[in-house]
N, C-alpha and C positions, 0 to 999 in steps of 0.2 A: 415513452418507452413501452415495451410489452406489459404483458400483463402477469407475466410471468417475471418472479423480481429474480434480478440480478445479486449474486454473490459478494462480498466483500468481506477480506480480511482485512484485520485489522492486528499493528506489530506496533509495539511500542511499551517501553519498561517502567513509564512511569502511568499508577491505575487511574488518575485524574484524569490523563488527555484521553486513555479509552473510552469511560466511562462519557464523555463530553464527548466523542466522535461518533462511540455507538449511540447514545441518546439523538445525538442530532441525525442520523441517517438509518435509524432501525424501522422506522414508518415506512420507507422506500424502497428498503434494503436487505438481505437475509445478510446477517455479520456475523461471522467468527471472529475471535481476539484472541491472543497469545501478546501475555506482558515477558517473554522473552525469546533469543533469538532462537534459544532450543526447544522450547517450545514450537513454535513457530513452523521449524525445522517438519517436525512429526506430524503436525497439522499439515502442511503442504504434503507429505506422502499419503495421507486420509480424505484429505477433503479436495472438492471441486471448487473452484470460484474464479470469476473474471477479472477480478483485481485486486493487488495489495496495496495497502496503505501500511506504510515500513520507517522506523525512525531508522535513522542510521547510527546514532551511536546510545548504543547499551553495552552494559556488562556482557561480556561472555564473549557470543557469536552476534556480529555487527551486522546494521539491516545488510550495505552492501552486498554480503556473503547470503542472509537468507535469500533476496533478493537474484542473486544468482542461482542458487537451488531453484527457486522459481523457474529459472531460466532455461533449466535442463529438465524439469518436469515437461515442461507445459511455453513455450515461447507466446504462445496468443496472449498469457494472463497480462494485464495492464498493470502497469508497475510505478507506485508513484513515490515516493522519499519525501520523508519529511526532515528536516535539516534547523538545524541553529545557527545564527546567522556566519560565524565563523566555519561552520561545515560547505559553506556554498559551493566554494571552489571543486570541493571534492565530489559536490552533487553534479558540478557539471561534468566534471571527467568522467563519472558514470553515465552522463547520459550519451556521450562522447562515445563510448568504448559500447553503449549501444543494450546496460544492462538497465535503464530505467527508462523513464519516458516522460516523466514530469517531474518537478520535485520542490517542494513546496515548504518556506520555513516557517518558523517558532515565533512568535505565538501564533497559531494556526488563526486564520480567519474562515468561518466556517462559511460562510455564503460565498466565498470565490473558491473555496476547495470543491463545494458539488458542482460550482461548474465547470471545474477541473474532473472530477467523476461522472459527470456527464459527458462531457467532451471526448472520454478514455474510453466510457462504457460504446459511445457510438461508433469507435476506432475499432473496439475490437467485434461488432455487430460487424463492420464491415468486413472484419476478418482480416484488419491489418498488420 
């Protein structure tokens, strides 16, 4: 990739899989994190970045929804959900309805998610 690092958000309510997602991708990566959806929310009106990494279900406001906010900001941002294995179904009707792009479940494996973040990050270089 450039040499210029690429942005990532990171959404998710519980601070262990943060904490383990930004450890694993802050050498590559510039990261923001919001451990809530409202959080999240205010961050996406302040900050720039080329992808979210989004649990879908937290307390309050659900990734889906921030994930849409996403979607009216900014449609180039690469959008990926993270899901439990009973969330699937619903991950796919989001990618369906065209507000996600990937979506990836629990327990996260970390070496096929960057190549799921690299994969997104080159989609949206080409400006997909």
């Amino acid at each position: 990739m450039d040499d210029e690092k690429y942005t990532i958000m990171l959404v998710d309510d519980e601070d262990d899989i943060l904490l383990a997602l930004e450890g694993a991708l802050e050498d590559d990566y510039n990261i923001i994190t919001a451990n809530s959806g409202e959080e999240a929310l205010l961050l996406i009106e302040e900050e720039d970045f080329e992808l979210i990494i989004c649990d879908m279900r937290m307390p309050g406001i659900q990734g889906y929804d921030v994930l849409k906010a996403v979607v009216e900001k900014d449609e180039s941002v690469r959008r990926i959900l993270l899901t439990g294995y009973s969330d699937i179904e619903s991950a796919q009707a989001a990618i369906t309805l065209g507000k996600i792009h990937q979506h990836e479940s629990k327990p996260i494996n970390i070496p096929k998610l960057t190549a799921i973040i690299e994969s997104e990050l080159r989609e949206h270089q080409k400006g997909a």
